[in-house]
DOGUNU-99012 format. One record per atom (N, C-alpha, C, CB): residue number from 0; atom name; y, x, z. Coordinates in pm, 1 decimal, padded with zeros to 6 digits, m for minus. Each point is the difference from the previous one (the first is absolute). Glycine has a CB too. Layout:
REM DOGUNU-99012
+------+--------+----------+----------+----------+
: guvo : drenba :    north :     east :       up :
+------+--------+----------+----------+----------+
:  NUM :     CA :        Y :        X :        Z :
...
+------+--------+----------+----------+----------+
REM end
This chain:
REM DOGUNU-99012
+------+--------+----------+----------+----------+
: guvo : drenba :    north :     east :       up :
+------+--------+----------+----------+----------+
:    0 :      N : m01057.6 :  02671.4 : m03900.6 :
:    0 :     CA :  00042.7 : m00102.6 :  00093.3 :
:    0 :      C :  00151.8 : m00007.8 : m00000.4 :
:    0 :     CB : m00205.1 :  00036.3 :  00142.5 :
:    1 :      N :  00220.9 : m00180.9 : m00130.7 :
:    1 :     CA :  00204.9 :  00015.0 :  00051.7 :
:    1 :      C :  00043.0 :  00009.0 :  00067.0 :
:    1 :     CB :  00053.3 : m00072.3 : m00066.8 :
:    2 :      N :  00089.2 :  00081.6 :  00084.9 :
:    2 :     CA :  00057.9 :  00037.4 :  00140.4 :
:    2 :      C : m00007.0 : m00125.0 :  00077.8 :
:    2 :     CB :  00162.9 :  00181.9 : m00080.8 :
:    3 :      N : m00187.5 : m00170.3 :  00222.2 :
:    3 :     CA :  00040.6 : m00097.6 :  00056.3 :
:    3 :      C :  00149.3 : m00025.0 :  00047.9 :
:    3 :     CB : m00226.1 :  00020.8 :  00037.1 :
:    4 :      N :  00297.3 : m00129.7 : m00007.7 :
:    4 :     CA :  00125.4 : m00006.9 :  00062.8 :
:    4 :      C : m00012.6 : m00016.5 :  00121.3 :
:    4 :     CB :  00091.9 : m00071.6 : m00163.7 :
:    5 :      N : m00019.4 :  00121.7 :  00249.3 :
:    5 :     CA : m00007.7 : m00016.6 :  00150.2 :
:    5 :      C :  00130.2 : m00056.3 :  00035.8 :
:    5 :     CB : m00159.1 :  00192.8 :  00045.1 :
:    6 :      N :  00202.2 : m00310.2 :  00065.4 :
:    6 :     CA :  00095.1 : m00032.9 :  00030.7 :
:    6 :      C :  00081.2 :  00135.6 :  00148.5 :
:    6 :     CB : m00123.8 : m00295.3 : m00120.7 :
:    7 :      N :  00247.1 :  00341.7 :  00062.2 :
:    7 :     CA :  00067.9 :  00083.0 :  00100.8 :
:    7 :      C : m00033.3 : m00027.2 :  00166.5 :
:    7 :     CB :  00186.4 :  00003.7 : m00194.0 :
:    8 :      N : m00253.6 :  00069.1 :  00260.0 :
:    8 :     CA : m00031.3 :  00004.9 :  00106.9 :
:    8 :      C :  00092.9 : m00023.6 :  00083.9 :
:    8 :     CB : m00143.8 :  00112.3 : m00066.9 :
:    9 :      N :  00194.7 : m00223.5 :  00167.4 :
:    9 :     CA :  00121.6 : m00004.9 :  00090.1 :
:    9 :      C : m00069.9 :  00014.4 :  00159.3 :
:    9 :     CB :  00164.8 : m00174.5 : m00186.0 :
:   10 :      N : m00065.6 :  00223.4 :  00217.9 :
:   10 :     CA : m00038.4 : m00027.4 :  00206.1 :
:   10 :      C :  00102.4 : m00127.4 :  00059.4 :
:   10 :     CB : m00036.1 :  00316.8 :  00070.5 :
:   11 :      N : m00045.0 : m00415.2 : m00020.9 :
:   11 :     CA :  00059.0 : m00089.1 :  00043.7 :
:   11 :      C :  00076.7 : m00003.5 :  00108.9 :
:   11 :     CB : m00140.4 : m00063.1 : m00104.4 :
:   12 :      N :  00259.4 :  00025.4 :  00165.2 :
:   12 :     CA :  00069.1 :  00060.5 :  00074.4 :
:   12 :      C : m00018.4 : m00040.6 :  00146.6 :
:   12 :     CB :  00136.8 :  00029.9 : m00193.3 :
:   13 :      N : m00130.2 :  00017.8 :  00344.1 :
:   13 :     CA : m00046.7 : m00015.0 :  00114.6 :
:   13 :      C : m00052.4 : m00129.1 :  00023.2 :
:   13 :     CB :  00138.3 :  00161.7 :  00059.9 :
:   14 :      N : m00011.4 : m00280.2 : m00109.7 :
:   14 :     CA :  00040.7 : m00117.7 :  00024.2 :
:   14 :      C : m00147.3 : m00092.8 : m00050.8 :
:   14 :     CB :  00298.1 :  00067.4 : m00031.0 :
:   15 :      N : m00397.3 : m00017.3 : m00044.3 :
:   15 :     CA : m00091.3 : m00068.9 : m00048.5 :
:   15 :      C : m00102.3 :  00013.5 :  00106.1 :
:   15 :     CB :  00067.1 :  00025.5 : m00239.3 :
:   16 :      N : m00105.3 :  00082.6 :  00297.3 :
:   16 :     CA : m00072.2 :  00007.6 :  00131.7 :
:   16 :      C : m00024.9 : m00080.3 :  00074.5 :
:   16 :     CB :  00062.2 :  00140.3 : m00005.1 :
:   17 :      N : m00140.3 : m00196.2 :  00064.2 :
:   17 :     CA : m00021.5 : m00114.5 :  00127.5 :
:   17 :      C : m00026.6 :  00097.5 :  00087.0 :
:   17 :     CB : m00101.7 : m00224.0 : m00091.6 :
:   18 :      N :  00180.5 :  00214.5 :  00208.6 :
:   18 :     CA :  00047.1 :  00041.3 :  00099.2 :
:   18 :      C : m00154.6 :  00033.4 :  00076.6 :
:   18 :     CB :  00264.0 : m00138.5 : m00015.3 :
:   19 :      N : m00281.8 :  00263.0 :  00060.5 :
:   19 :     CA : m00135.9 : m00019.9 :  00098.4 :
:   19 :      C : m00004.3 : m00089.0 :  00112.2 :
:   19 :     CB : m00032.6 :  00212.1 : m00047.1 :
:   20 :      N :  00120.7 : m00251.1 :  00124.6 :
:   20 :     CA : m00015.0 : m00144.3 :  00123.3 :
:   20 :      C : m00036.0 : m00110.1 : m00079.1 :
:   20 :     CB :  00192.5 :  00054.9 :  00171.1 :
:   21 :      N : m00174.2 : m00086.1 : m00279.9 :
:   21 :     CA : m00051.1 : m00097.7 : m00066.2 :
:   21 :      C : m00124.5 : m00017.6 : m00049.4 :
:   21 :     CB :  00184.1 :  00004.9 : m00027.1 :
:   22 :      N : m00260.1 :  00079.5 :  00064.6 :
:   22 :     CA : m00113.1 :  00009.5 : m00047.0 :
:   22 :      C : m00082.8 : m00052.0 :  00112.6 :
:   22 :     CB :  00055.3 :  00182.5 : m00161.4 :
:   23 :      N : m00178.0 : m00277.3 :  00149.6 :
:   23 :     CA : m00087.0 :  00012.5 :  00078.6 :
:   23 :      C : m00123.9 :  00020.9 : m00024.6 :
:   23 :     CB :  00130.2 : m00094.5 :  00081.0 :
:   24 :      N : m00205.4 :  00192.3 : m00009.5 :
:   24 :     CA : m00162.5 :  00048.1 : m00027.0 :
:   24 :      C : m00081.7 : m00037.7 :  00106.3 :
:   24 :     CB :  00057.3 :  00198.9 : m00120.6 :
:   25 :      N : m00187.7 : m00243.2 :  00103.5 :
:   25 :     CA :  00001.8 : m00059.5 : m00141.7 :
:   25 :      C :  00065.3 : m00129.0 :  00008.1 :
:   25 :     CB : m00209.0 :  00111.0 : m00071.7 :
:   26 :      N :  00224.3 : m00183.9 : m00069.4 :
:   26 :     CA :  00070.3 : m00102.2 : m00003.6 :
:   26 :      C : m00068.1 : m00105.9 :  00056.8 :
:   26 :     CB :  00108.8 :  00083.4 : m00173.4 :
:   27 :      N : m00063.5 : m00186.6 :  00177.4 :
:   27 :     CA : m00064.3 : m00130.5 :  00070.9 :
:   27 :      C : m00118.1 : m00035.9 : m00104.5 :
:   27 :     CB :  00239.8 : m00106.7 :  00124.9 :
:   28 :      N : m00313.8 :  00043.9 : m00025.7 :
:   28 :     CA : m00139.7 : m00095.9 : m00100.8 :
:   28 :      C :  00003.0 : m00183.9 :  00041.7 :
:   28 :     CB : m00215.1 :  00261.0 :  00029.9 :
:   29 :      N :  00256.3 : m00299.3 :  00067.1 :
:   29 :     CA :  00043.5 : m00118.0 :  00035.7 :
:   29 :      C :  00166.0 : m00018.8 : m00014.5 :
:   29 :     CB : m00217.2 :  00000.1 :  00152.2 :
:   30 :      N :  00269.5 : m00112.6 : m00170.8 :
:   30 :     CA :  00124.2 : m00055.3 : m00019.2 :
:   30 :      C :  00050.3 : m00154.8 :  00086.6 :
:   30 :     CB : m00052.0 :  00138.9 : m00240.2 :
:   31 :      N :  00134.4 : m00103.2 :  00251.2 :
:   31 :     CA :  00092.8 : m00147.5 :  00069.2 :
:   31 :      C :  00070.0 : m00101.9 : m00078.3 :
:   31 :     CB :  00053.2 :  00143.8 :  00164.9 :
:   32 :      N : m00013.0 : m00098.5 : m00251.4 :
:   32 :     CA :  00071.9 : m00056.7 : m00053.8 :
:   32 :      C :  00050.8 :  00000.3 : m00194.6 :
:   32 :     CB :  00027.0 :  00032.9 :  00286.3 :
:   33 :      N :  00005.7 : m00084.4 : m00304.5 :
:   33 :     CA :  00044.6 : m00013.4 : m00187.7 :
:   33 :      C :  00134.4 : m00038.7 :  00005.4 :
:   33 :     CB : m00224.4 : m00096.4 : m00114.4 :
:   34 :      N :  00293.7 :  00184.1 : m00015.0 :
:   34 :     CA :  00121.8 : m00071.5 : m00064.9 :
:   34 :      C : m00009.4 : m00102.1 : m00041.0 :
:   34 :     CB :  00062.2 :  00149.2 : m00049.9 :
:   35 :      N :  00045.1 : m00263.0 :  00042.3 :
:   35 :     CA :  00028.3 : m00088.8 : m00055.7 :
:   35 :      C :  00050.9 : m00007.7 : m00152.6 :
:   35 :     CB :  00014.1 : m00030.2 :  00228.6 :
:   36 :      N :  00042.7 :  00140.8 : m00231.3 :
:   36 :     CA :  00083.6 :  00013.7 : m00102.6 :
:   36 :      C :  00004.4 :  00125.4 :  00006.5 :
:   36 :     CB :  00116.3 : m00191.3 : m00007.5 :
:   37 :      N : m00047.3 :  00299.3 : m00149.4 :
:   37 :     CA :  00034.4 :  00138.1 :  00006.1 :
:   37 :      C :  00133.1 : m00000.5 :  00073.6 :
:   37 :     CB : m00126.3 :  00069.3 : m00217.1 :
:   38 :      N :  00073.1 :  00055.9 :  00322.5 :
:   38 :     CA :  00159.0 :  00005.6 :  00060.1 :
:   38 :      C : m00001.0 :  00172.1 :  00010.7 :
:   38 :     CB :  00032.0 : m00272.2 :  00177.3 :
:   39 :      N :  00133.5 :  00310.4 : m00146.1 :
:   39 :     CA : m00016.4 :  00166.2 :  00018.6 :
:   39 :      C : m00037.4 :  00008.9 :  00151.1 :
:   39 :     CB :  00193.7 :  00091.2 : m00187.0 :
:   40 :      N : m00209.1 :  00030.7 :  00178.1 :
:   40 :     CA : m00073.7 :  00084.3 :  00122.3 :
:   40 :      C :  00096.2 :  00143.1 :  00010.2 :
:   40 :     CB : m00287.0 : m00099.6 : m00054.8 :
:   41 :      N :  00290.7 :  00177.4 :  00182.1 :
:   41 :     CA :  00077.4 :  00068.7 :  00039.0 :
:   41 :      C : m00045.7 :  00134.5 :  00074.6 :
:   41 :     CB :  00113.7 : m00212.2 : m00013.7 :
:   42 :      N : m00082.5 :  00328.8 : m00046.0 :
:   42 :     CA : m00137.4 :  00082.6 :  00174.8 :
:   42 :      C :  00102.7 :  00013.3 :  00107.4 :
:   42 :     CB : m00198.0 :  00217.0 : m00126.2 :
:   43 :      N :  00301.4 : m00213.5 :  00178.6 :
:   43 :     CA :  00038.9 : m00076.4 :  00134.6 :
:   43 :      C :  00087.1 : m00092.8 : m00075.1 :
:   43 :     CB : m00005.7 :  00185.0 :  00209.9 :
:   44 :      N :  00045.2 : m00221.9 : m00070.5 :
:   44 :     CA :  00068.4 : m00135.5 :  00040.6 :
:   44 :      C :  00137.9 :  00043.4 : m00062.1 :
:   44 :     CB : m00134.8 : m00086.4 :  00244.9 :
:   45 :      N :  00165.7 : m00046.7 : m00364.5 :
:   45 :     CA :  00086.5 :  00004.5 : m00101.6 :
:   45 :      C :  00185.3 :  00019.5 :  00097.1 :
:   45 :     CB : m00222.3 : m00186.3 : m00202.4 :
:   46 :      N :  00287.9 :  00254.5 :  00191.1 :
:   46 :     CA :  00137.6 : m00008.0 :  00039.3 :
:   46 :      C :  00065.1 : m00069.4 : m00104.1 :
:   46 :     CB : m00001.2 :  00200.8 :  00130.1 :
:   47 :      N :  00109.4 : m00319.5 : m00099.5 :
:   47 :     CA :  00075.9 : m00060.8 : m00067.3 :
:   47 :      C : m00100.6 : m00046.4 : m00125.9 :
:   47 :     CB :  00224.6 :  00132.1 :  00099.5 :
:   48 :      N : m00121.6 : m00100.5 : m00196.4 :
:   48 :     CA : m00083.8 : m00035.0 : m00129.5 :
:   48 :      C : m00054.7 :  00096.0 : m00128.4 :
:   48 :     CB :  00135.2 : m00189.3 :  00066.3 :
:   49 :      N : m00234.7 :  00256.5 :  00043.8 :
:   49 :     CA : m00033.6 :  00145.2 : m00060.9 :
:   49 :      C : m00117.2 : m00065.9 : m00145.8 :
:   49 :     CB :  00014.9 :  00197.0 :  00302.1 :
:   50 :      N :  00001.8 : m00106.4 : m00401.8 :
:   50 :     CA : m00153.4 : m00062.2 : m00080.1 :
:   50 :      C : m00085.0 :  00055.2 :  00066.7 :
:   50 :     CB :  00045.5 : m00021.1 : m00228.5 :
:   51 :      N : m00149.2 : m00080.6 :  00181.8 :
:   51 :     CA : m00132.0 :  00012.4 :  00031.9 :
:   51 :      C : m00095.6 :  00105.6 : m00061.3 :
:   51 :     CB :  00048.2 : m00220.5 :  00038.2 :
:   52 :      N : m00166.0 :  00266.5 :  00047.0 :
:   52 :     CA : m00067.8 :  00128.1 : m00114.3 :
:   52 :      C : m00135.7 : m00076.2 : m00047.4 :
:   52 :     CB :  00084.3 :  00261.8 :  00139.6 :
:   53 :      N : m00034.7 : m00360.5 : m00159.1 :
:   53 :     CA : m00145.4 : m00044.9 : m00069.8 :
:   53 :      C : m00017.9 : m00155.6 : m00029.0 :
:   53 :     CB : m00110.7 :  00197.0 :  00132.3 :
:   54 :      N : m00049.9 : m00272.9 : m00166.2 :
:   54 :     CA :  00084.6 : m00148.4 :  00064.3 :
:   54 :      C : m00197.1 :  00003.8 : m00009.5 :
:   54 :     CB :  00358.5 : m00159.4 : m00117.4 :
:   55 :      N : m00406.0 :  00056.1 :  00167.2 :
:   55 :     CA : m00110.1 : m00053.5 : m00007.3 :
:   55 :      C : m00036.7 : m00141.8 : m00071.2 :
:   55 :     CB :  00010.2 :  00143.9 :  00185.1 :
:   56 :      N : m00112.5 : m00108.5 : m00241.9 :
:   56 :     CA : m00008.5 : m00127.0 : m00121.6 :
:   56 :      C : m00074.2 : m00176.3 :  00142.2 :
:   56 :     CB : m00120.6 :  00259.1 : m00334.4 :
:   57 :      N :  00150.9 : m00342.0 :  00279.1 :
:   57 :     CA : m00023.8 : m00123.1 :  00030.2 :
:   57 :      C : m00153.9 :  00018.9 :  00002.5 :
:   57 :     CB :  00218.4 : m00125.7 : m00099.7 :
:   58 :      N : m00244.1 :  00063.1 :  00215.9 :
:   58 :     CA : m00185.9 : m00019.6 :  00026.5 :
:   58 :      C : m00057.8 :  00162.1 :  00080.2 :
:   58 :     CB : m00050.8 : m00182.9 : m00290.6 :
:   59 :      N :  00190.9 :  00283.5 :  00303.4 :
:   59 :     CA : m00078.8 :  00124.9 :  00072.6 :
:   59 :      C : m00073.9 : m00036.4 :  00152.3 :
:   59 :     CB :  00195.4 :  00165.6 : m00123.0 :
:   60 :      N : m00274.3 : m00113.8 :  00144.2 :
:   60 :     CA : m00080.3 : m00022.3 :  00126.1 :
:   60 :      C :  00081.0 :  00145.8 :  00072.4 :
:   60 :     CB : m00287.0 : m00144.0 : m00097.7 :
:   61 :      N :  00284.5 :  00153.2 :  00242.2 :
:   61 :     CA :  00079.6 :  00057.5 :  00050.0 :
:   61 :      C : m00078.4 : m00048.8 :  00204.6 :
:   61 :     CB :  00248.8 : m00009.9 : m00283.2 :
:   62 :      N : m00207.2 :  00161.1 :  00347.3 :
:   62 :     CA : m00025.6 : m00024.1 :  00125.7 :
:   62 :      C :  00101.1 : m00010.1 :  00067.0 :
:   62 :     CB : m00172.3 :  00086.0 : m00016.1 :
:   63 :      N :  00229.6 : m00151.7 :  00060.8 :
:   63 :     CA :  00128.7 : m00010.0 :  00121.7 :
:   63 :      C : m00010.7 :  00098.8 :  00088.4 :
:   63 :     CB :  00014.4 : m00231.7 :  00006.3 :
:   64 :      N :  00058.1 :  00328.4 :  00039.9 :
:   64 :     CA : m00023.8 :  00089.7 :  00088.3 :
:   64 :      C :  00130.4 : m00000.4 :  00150.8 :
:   64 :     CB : m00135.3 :  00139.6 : m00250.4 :
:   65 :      N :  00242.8 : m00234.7 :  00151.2 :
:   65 :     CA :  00123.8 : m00005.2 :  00168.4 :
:   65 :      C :  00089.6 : m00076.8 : m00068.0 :
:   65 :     CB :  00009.6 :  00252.3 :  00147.8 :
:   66 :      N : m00007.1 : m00382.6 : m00094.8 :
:   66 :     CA :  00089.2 : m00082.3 : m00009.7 :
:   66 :      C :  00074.6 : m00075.5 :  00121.3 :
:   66 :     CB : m00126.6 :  00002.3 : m00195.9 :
:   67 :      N :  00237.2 :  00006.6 :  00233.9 :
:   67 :     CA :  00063.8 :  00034.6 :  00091.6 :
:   67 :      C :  00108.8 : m00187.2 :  00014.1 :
:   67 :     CB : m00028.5 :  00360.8 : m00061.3 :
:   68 :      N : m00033.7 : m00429.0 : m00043.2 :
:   68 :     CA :  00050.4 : m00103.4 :  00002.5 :
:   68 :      C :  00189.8 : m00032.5 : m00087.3 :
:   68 :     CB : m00210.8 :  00019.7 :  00240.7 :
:   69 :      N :  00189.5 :  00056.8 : m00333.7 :
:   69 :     CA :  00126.9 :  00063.6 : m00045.5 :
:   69 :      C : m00026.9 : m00031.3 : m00148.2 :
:   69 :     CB :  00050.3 :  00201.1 :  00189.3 :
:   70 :      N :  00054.5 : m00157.5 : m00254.3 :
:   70 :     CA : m00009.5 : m00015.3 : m00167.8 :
:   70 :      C : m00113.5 :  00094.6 : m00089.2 :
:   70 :     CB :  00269.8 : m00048.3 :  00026.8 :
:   71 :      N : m00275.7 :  00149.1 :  00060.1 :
:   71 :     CA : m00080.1 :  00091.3 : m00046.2 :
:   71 :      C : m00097.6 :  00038.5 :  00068.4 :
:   71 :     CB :  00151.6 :  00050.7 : m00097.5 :
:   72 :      N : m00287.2 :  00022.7 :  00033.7 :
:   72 :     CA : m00111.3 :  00029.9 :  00111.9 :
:   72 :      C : m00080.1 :  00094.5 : m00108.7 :
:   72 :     CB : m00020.5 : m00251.3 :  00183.7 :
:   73 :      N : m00025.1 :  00332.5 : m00116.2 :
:   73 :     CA : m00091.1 :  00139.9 : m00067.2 :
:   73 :      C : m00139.7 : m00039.4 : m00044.9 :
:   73 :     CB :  00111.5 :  00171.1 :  00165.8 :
:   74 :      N : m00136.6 : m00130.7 : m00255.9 :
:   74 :     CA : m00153.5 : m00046.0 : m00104.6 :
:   74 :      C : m00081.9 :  00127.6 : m00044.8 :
:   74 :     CB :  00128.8 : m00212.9 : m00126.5 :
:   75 :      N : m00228.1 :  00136.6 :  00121.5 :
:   75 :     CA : m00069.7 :  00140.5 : m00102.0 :
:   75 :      C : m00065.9 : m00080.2 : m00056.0 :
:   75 :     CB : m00031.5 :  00219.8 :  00114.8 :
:   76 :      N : m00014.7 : m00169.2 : m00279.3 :
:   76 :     CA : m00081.0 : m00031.0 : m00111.4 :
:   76 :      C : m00097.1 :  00044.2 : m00021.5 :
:   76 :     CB :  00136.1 : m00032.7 : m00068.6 :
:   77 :      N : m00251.4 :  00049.7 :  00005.9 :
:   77 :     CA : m00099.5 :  00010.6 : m00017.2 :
:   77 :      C : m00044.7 :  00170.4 : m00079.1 :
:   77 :     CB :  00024.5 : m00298.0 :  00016.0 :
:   78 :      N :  00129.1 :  00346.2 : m00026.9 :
:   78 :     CA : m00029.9 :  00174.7 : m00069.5 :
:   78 :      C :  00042.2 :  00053.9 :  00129.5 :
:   78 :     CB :  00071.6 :  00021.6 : m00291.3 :
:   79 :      N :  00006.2 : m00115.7 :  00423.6 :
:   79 :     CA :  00040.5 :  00085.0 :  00125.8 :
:   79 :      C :  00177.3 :  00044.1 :  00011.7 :
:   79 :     CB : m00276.7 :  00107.6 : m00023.9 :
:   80 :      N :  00289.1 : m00220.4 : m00085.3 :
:   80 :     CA :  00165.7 :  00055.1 :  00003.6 :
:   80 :      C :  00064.5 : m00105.5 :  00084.1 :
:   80 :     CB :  00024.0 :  00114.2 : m00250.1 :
:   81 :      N :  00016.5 : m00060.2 :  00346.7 :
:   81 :     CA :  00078.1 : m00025.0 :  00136.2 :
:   81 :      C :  00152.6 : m00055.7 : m00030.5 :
:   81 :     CB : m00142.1 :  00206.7 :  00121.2 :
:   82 :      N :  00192.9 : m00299.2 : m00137.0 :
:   82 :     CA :  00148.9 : m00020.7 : m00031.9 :
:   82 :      C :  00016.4 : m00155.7 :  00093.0 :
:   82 :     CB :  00019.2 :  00144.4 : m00294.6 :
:   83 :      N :  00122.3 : m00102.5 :  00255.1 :
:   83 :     CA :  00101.4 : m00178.3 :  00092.9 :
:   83 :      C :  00037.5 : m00087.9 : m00125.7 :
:   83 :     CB :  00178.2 :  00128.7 :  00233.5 :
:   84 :      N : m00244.0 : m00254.2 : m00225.7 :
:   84 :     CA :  00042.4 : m00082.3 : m00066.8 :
:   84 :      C :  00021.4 : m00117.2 :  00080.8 :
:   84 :     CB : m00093.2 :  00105.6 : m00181.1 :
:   85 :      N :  00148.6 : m00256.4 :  00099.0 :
:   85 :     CA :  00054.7 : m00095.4 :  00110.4 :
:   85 :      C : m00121.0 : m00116.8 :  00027.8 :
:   85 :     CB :  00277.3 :  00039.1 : m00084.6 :
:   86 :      N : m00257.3 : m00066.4 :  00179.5 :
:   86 :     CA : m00139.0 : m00055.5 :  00090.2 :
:   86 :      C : m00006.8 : m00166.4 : m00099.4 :
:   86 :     CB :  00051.1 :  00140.7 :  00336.8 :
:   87 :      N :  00084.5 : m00166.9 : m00373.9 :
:   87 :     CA :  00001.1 : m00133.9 : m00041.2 :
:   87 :      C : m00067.4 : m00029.2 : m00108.1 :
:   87 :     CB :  00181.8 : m00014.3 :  00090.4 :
:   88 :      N : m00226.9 :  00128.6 : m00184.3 :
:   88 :     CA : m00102.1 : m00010.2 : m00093.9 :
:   88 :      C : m00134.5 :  00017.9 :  00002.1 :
:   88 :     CB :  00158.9 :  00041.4 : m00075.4 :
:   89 :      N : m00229.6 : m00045.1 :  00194.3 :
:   89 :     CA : m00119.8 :  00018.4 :  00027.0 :
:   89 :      C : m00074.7 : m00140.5 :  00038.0 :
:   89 :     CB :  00073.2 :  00241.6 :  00062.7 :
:   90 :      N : m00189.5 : m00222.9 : m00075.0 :
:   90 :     CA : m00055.2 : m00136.2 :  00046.8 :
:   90 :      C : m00176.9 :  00067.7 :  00048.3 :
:   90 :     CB :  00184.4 : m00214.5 : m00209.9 :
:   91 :      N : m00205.5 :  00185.9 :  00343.2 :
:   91 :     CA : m00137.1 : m00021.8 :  00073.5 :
:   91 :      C : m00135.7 : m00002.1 : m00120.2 :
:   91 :     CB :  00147.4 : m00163.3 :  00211.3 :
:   92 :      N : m00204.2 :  00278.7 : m00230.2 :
:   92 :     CA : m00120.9 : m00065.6 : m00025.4 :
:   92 :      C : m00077.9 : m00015.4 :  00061.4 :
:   92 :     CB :  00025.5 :  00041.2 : m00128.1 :
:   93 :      N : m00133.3 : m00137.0 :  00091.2 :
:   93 :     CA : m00089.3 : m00122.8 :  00075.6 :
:   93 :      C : m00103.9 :  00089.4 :  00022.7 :
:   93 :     CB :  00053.8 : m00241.5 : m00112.9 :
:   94 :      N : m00125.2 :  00236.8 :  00257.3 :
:   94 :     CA : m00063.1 :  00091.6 :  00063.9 :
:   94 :      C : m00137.0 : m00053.0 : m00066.2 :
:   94 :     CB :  00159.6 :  00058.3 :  00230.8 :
:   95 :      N : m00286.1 :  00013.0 : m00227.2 :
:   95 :     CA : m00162.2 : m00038.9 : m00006.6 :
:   95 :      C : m00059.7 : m00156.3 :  00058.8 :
:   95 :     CB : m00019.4 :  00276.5 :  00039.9 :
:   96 :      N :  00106.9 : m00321.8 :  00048.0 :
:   96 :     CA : m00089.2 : m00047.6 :  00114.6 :
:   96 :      C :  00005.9 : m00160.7 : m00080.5 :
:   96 :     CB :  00069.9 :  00182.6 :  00274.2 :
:   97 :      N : m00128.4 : m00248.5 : m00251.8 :
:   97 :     CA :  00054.5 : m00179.2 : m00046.5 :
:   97 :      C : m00049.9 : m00051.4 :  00125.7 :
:   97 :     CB : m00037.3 : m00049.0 : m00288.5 :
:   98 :      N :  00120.4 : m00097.1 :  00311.2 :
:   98 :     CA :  00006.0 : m00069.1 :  00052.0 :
:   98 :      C : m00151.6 : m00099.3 :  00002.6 :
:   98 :     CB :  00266.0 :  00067.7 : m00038.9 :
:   99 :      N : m00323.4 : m00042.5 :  00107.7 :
:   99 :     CA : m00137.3 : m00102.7 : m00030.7 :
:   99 :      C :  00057.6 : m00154.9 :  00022.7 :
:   99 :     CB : m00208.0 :  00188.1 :  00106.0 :
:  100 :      N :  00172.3 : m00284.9 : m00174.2 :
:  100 :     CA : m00019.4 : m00105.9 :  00022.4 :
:  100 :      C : m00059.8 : m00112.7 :  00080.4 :
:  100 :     CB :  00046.2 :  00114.8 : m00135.3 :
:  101 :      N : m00036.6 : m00230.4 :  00223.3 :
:  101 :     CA : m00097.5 : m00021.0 :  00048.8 :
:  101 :      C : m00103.5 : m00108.1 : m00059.3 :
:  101 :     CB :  00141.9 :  00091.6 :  00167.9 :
:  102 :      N : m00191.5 : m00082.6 : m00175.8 :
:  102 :     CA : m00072.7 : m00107.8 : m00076.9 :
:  102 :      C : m00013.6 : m00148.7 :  00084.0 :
:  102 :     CB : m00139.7 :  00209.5 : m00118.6 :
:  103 :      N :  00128.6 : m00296.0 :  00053.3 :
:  103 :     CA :  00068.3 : m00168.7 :  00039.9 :
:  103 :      C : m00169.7 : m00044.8 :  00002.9 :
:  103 :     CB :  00307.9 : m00067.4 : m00166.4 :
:  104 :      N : m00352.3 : m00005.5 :  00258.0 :
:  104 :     CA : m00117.8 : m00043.8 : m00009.4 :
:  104 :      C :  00035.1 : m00163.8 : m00058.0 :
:  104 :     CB : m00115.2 :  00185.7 :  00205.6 :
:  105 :      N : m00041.0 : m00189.9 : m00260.6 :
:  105 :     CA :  00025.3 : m00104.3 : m00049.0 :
:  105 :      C :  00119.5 : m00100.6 : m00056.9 :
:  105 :     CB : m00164.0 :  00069.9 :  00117.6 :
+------+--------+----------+----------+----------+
REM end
């Protein structure tokens, strides 16, 4: 048999970690809301013009958890990761229920 090659084993450094407050268990199974677009995401509330630790792709489904009427408001996704992104990219999704119609006689 041949040798195999193995790629050098690294430890990734603290900074890759998601923070345990960011976590939520279990994660959500219902949602509020979807991106509009990919935007970044933050695990707190961004100072000045800090980067972002992440970003979420366009079409994510997401639960609103505190929006305070402000630029920003706290979310969670569907693996339970808890972060601040900006409220202006979100949009309502459309609940179960429909509107019945009335029907027109004759």
């Amino acid at each position: 048999m041949g040798d195999m090659l193995r790629p050098k084993p690294t430890v990734l450094p603290d900074s890759a970690l998601v923070p345990d407050r960011n976590i939520v268990k279990p994660p959500p199974t219902k949602f509020t809301h979807e991106l509009i677009r990919e935007q970044p995401y933050y695990y707190i509330r961004p100072q000045q013009a800090a980067p972002p630790d992440g970003s979420f792709a366009a079409g994510t489904r997401l639960k609103l958890l505190a929006d305070e009427g402000e630029a920003m408001c706290q979310v969670v996704d569907c693996r339970g990761l808890s972060v601040v992104t900006a409220s202006k990219g979100l949009r309502p999704l459309r609940t179960g229920t429909r509107r019945k119609r009335a029907r027109r006689k004759g």
